[in-house]
C-alpha positions as CSV (number, residue, x, y, z in Angstrom):
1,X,107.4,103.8,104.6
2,X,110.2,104.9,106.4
3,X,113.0,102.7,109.3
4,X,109.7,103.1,111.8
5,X,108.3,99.8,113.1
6,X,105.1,98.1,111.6
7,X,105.8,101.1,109.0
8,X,106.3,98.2,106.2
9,X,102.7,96.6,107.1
10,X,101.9,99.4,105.7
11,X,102.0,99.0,102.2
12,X,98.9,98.0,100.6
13,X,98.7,94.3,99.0
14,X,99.7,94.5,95.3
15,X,97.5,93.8,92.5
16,X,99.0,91.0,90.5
17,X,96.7,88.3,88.3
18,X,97.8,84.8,89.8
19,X,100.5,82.8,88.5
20,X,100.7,78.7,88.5
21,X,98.9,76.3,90.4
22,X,99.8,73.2,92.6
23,X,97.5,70.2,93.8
24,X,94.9,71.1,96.9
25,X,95.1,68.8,99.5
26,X,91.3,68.5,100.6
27,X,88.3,70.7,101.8
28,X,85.4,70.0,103.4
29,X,81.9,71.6,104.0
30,X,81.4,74.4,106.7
31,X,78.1,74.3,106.5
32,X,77.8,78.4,106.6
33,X,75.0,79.5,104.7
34,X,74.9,82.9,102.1
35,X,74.3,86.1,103.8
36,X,71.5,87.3,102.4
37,X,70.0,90.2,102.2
38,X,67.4,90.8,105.5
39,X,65.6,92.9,107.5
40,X,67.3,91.2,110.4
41,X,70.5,92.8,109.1
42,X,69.5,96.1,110.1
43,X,68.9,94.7,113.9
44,X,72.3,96.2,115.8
45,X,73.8,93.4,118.4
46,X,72.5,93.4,121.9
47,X,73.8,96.0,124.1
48,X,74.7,98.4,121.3
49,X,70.7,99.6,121.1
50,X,71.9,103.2,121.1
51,X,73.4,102.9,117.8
52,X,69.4,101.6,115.8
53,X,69.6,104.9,113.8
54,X,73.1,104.2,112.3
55,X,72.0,100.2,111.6
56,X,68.4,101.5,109.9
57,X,70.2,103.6,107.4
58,X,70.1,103.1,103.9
59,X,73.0,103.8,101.6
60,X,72.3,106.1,98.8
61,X,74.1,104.7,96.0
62,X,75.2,107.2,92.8
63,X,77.1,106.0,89.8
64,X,81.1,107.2,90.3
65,X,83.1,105.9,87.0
66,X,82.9,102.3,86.8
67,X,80.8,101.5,90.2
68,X,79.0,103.1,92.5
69,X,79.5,105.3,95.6
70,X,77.8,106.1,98.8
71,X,78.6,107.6,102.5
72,X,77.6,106.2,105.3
73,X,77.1,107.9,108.6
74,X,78.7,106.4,111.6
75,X,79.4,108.1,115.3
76,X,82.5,110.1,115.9
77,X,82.6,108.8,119.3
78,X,80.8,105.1,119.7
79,X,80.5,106.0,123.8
80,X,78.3,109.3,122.8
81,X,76.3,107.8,119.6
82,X,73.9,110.8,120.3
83,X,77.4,113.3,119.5
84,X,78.7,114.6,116.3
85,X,79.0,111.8,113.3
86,X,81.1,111.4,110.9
87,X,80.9,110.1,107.2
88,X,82.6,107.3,105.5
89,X,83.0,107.1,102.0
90,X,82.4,103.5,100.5
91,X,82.4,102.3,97.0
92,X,80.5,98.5,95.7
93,X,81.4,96.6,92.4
94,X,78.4,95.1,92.0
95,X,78.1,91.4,90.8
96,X,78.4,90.5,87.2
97,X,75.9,87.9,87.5
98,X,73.9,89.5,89.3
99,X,71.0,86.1,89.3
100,X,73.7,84.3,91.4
101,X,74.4,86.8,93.7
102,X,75.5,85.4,96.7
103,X,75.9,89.3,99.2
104,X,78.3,91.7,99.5
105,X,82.5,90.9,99.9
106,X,83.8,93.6,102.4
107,X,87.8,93.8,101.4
108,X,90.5,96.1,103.1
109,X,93.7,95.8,101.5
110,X,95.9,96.8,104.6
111,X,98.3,99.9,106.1
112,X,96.7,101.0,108.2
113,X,95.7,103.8,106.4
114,X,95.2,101.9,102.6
115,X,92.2,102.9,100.9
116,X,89.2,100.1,100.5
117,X,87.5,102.5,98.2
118,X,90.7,102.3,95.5
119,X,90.8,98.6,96.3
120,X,87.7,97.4,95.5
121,X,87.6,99.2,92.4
122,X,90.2,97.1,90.9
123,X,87.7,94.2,91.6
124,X,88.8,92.3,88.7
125,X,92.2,91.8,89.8
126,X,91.8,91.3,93.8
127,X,89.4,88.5,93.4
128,X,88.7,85.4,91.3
129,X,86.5,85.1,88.9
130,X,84.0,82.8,90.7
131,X,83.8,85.3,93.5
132,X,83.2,88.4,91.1
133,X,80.5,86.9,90.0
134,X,78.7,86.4,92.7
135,X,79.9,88.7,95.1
136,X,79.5,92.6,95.5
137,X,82.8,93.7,96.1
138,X,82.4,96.4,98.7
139,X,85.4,98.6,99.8
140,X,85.3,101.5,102.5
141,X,88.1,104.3,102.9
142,X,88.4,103.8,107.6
143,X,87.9,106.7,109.3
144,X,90.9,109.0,109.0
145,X,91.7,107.5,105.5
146,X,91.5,109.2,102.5
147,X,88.2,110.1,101.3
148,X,86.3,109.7,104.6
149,X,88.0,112.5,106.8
150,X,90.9,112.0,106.2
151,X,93.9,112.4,108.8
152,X,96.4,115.2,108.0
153,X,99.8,115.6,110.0
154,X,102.2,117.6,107.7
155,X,102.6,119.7,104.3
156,X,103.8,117.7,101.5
157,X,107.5,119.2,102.2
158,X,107.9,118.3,105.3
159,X,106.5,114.7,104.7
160,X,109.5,114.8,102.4
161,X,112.2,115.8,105.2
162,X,110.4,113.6,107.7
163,X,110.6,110.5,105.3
164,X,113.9,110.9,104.5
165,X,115.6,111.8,107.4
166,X,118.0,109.3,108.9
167,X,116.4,105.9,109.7
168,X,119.3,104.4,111.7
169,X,120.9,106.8,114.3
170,X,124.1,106.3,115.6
171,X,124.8,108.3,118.4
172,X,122.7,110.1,121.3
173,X,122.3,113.3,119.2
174,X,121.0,111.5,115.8
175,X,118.8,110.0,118.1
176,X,117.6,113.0,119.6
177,X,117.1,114.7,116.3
178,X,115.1,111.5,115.1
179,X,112.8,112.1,118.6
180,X,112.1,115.7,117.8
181,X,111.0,114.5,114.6
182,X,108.3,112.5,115.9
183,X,107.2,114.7,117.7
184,X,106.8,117.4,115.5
185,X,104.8,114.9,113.5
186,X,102.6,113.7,116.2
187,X,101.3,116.9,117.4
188,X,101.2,118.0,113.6
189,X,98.5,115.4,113.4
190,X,96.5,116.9,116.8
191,X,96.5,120.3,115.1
192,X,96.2,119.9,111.6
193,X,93.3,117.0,112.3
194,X,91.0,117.4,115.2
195,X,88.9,116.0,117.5
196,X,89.0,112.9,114.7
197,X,92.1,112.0,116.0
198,X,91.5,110.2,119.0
199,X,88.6,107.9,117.0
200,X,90.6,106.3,114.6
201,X,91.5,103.3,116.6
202,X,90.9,100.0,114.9
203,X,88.0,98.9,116.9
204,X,86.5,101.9,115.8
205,X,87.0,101.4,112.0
206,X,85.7,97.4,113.1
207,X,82.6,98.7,114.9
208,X,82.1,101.1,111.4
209,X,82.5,97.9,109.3
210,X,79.6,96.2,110.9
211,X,77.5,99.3,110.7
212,X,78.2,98.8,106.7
213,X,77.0,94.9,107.0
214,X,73.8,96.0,108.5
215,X,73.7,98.8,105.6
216,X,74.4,96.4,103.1
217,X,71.4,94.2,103.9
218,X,73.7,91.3,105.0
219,X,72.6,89.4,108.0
220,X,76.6,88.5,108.4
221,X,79.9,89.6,106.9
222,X,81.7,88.0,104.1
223,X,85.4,89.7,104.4
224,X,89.1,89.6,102.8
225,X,91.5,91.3,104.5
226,X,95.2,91.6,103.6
227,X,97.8,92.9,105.4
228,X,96.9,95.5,108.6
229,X,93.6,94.2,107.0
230,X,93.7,91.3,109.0
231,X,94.0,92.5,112.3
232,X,90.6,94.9,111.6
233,X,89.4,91.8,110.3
234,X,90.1,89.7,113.6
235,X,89.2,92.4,115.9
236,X,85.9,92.8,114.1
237,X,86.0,88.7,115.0
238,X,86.3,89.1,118.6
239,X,83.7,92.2,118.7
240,X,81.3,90.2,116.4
241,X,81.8,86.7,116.5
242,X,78.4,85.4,115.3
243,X,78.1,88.1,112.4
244,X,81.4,86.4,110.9
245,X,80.1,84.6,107.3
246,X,83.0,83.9,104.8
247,X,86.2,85.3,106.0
248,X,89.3,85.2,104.7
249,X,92.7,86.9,106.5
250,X,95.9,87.4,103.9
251,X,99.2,87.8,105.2
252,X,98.6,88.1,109.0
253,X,99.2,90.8,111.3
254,X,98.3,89.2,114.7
255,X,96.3,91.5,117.4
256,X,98.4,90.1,120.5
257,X,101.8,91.1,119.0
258,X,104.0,94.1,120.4
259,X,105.9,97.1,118.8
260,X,109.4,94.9,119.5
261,X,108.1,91.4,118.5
262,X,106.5,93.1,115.4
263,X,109.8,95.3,114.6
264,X,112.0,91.8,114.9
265,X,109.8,89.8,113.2
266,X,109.4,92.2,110.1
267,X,113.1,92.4,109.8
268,X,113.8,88.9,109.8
269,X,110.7,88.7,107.0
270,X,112.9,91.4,105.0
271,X,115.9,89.6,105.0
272,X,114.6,86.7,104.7
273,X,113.0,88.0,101.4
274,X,115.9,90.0,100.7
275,X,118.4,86.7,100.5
276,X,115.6,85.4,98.1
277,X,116.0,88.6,95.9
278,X,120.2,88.2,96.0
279,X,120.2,84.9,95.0
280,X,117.4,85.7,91.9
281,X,120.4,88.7,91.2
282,X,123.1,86.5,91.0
283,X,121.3,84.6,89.0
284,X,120.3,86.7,86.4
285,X,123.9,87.9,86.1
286,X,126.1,91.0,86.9
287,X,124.4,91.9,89.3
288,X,125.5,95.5,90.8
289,X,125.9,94.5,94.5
290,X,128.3,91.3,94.2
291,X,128.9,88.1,92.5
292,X,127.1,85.6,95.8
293,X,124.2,86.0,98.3
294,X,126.2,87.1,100.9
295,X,128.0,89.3,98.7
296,X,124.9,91.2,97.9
297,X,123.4,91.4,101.3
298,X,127.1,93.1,102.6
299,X,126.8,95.6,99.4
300,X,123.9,96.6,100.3
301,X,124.5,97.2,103.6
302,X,127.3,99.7,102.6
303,X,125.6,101.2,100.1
304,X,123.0,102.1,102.9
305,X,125.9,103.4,104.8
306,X,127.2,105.6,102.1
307,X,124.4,107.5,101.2
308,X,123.6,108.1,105.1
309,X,127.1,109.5,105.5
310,X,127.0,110.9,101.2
311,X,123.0,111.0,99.5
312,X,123.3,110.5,95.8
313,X,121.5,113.3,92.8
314,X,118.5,112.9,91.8
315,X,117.9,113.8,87.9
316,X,113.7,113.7,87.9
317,X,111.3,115.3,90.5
318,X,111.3,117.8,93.3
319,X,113.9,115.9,95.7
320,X,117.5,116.7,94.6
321,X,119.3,114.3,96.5
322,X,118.3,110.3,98.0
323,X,119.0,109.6,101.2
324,X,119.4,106.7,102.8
325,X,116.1,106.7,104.4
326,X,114.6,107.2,101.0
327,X,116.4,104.3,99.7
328,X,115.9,101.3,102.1
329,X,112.5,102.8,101.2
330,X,112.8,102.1,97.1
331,X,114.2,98.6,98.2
332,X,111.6,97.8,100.0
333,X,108.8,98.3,98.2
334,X,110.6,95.7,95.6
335,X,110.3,92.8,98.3
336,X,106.8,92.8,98.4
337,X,106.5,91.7,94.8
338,X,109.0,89.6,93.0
339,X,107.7,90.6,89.6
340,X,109.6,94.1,90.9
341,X,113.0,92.5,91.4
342,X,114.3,93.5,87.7
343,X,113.6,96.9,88.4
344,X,115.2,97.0,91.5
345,X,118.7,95.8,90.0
346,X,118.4,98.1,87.6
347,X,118.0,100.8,90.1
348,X,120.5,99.7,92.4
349,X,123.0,99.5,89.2
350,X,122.3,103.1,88.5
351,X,122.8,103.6,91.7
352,X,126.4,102.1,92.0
353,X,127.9,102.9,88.6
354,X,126.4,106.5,87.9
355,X,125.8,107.7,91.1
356,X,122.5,108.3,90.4
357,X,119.2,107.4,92.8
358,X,116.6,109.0,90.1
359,X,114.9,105.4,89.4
360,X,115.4,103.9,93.2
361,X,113.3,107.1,94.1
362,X,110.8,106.2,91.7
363,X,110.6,102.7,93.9
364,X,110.1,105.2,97.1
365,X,107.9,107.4,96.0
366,X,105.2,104.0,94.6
367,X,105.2,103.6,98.4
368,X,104.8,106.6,99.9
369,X,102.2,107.4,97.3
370,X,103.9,109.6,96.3
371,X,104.2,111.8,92.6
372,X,107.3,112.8,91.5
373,X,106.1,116.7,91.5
374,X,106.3,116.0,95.5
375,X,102.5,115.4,96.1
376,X,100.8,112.8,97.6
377,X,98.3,111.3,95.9
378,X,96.2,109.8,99.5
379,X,97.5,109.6,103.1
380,X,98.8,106.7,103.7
381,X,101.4,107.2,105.9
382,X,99.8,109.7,108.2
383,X,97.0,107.8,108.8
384,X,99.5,104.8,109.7
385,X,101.2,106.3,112.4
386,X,97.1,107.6,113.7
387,X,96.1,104.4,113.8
388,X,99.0,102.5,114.8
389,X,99.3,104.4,117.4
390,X,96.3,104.7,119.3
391,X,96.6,100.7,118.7
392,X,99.7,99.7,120.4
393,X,101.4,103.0,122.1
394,X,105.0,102.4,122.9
395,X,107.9,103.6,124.9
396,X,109.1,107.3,124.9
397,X,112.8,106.0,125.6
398,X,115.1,106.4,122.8
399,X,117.3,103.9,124.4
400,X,114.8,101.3,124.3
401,X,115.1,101.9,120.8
402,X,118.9,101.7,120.4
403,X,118.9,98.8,122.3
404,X,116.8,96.6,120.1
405,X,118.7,98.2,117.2
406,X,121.6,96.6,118.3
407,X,119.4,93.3,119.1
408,X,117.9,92.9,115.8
409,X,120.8,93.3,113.9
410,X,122.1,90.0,115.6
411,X,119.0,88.1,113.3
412,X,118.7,90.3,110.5
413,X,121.7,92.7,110.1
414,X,120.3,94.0,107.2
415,X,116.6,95.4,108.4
416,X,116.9,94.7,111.8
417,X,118.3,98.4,113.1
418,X,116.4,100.0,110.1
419,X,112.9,99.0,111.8
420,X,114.0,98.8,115.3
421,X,113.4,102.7,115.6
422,X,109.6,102.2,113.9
423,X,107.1,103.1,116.8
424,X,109.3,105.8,118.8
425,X,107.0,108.3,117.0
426,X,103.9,106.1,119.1
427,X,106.1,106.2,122.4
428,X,105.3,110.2,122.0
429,X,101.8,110.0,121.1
430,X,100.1,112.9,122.2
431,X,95.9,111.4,122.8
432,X,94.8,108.1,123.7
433,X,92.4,106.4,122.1
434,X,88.9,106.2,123.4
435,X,88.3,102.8,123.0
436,X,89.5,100.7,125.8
437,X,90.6,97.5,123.5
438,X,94.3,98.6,122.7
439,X,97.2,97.0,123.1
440,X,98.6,93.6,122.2
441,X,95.3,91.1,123.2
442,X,94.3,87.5,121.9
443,X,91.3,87.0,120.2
444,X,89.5,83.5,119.5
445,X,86.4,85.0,118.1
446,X,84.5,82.0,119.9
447,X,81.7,81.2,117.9
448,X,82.8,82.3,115.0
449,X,81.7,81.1,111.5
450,X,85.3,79.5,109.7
451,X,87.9,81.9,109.1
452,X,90.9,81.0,106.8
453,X,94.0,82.1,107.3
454,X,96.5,82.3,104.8
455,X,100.8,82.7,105.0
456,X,103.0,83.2,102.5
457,X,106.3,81.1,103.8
458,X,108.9,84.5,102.3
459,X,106.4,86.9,102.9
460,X,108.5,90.0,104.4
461,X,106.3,92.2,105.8
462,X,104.2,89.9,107.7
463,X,106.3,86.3,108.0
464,X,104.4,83.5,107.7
465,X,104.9,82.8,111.7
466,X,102.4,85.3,112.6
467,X,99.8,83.6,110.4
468,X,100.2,80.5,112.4
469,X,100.1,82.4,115.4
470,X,96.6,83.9,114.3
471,X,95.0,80.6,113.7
472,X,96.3,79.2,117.2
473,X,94.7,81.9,118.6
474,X,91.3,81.9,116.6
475,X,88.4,79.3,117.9
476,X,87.4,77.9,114.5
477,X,89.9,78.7,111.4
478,X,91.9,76.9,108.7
479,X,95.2,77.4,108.1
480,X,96.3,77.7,104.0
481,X,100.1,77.9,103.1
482,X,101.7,79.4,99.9
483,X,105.1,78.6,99.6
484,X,106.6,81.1,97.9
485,X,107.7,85.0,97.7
486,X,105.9,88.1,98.2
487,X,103.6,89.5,100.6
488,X,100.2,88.0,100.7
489,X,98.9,85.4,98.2
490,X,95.1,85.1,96.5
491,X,95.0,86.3,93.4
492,X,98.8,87.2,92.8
493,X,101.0,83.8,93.8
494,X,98.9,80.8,92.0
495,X,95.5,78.7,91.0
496,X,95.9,76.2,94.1
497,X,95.8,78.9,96.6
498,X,92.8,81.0,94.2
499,X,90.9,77.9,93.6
500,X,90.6,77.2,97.3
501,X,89.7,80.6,98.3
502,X,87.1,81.3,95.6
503,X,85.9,77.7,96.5
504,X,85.1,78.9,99.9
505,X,83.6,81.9,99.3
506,X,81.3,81.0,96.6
507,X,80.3,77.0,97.9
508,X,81.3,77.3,101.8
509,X,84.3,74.6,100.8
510,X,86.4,75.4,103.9
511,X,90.5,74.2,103.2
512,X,91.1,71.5,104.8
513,X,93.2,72.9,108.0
514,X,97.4,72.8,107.1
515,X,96.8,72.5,103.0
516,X,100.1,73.7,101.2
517,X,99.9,75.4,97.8
């Protein structure tokens, strides 16, 4: 993650096992049935008869560890299904009561550019119990991501440099510098990548994803989606309404949002969360950055100034010094889960009284995916800026940039010039995607099966306004609140949010619509 917008979407949900519980305040039946296994399933949708080769195919499963792994073969361009194809790598948990199998759970746990594969394998922690038992837990690395060709823009070093540059220019030369940047990373990703590079949009990982129902034997999809895993779940709503089974979408990322609204809306999320972390510091006692709230939020504002104009040592790993890019990095990746907050005072302590960022690096480096020998373990962040950018392309300007800088720093003086600069690298995006459905668009998915939605109130990297937003927009969904901390909320905030989810997948018990956990 670095200052760039949408960047902090990118950090994959967290795998927690769910805390305390709260009453439910009703259900009701929606009448969906199981997606079994058919012969129907293998049908592709009207109009897409081109593609009947890539819907008959049957994945070869082989034992890999503790599950078992397949490819699946999809086009690399959907407008020439008769072209070059590519493979994607996808990984299934099977259920462990297998007699009550009820299909196959497709789950993305968000970026763009997390890994499904990695996800699913930690089935025992991302889903209830209920739902484990019944369910297949399917994960697929997208196209571009990780195992399934992946998407590579830079050596390992440069990631560093580009990373850790400055996040928040302050004059027309930092800016400048912070441009060429992008731009070097950009056409990094053309050369180092391929034709791939233009087919990585998210309706082409959503038109993948259904290729994997029919390939599954499920006559509809059953779905959780955290994160950026919402928006491929909604798109693959509005693409597929009537193939929609159980769906559930964590911590919303709505399709119809912009670069700007996204960069203000994130930062207010972060200091919201933030202020929620200051006042559990105080709290706890001696805390490093001041003795109130507001204290703490001012601290760390300066301290982010000083290591932009001074970077602290490092003692560990192959970075000598942490920057401030690096930094608001390490601090971030604490706001997504509370149970991380202890760590990050300690950090930050170490940070202010020895002048030394070794363990706030360590914080940085979980969410770049990043070892401390300077490799990264998957590609995360390249594959972000891919797909984020063939998804909403922005302005080349770099004063449209300064300008909400100055803007969001009005709301949220913390984040707010931190991610204004986010999508500048998208403004310079060198392809287009070939799929015509980019760009901020509503989707209602009319027609749809149920769909629950579910916000976390402090969430900071999606706030919980965009999950209202998303079930506004949708035809036939239920809203479920967890008020609370932390981004995203089954199976790592508490039993009343769990119990209803696993309740809907396993008996078609759709929350009643506005329930509060």
């Amino acid at each position: 993650m670095t200052s760039r917008t949408r960047m902090l979407v990118a950090a994959t949900a967290i795998v927690t096992v769910g805390l305390s519980g709260c009453s439910l305040l009703g259900g009701g039946d929606s009448g969906a049935t199981p997606s079994t296994s058919s012969t129907a399933a293998a049908r592709p949708p009207a109009g897409s008869e081109a593609l009947a080769s890539y819907y008959g195919q049957k994945l070869d499963w082989q034992k890999c560890r503790i599950s078992e792994c397949a490819k699946l073969e999809v086009p690399l361009d959907y407008a020439k299904p008769d072209g070059d194809r590519i493979e994607i790598s996808v990984l299934r948990m099977k259920a462990t009561k297998p007699r009550d199998r009820i299909g196959s759970l497709v789950v993305n746990p968000g970026g763009p550019g997390g890994s499904g594969v990695d996800y699913a394998q930690a089935a025992d922690f991302i889903v209830g119990k209920p739902v484990r038992q019944r369910f297949d837990v399917v994960g697929f690395d997208p196209r571009g991501v990780q195992r399934s060709q992946p998407i590579d823009c830079l050596p390992d070093t440069q990631m560093d440099a580009f990373l850790g540059q400055d996040p928040t220019p302050d004059d027309a030369a930092e800016a400048a510098a912070f441009a060429a940047s992008g731009k070097e990373f950009a056409q990094g990703c053309v050369q180092r990548t391929g034709a791939l590079i233009s087919h990585v949009s998210t309706v082409d990982a959503a038109k993948d994803m259904d290729i994997l129902r029919s390939a599954l034997g499920d006559e509809k999809l059953n779905y959780l989606g955290k994160s950026y895993g919402t928006f491929l779940g909604a798109t693959y709503a509005g693409l597929f309404p009537k193939l929609v089974g159980r769906f559930v979408l964590d911590g919303v990322l709505p399709p119809d949002i912009s670069a700007a609204e996204v960069a203000k809306g994130q930062a207010e999320g972060f200091e919201r969360a933030t202020r929620a972390y200051a006042a559990n510091c105080v709290d706890e006692g001696d805390c490093p950055l001041g003795g109130s709230v507001d204290e703490v939020m001012s601290g760390m504002r300066a301290l982010l100034t000083r290591l932009d104009q001074q970077p602290v040592p490092m003692q560990d790993g192959t970075l000598k010094q942490l920057t401030e890019g690096w930094a608001a990095t390490g601090i971030a990746q604490a706001m997504y889960d509370q149970g991380s907050w202890g760590t990050l005072t300690d950090a930050l302590a170490q940070v202010v009284r020895k002048d030394d960022g070794t363990e706030l690096m360590k914080l940085a480096d979980q969410y770049a995916q990043r070892n401390q020998n300077g490799v990264y373990a998957g590609n995360l962040l390249e594959a972000f800026y891919a797909i984020s950018c063939l998804d909403n392309p922005d302005s080349p300007d770099p004063a449209v940039y300064a300008q909400r800088a100055a803007d969001n720093a009005k709301v949220a003086p913390t984040w707010g010039p931190f991610l204004a600069w986010g999508s500048l690298v998208c403004g310079q995006w060198p392809v287009k995607s070939t799929e015509g459905q980019t760009g901020p668009h509503k989707i209602s998915a009319e027609g749809s099966g149920p769909i629950v939605v579910v916000g976390t109130t402090r969430d900071p990297a999606t706030p919980y306004e965009w999950s209202v937003r998303l079930r506004d927009q949708l035809s036939n969904a239920a809203l479920l609140t967890f008020d609370g901390d932390g981004h995203t909320a089954y199976t790592r905030s508490n039993s009343c949010v769990d119990d209803a989810i696993n309740d809907y997948y396993t008996d078609g018990k759709v929350p009643k619509d506005g329930t509060r956990c």
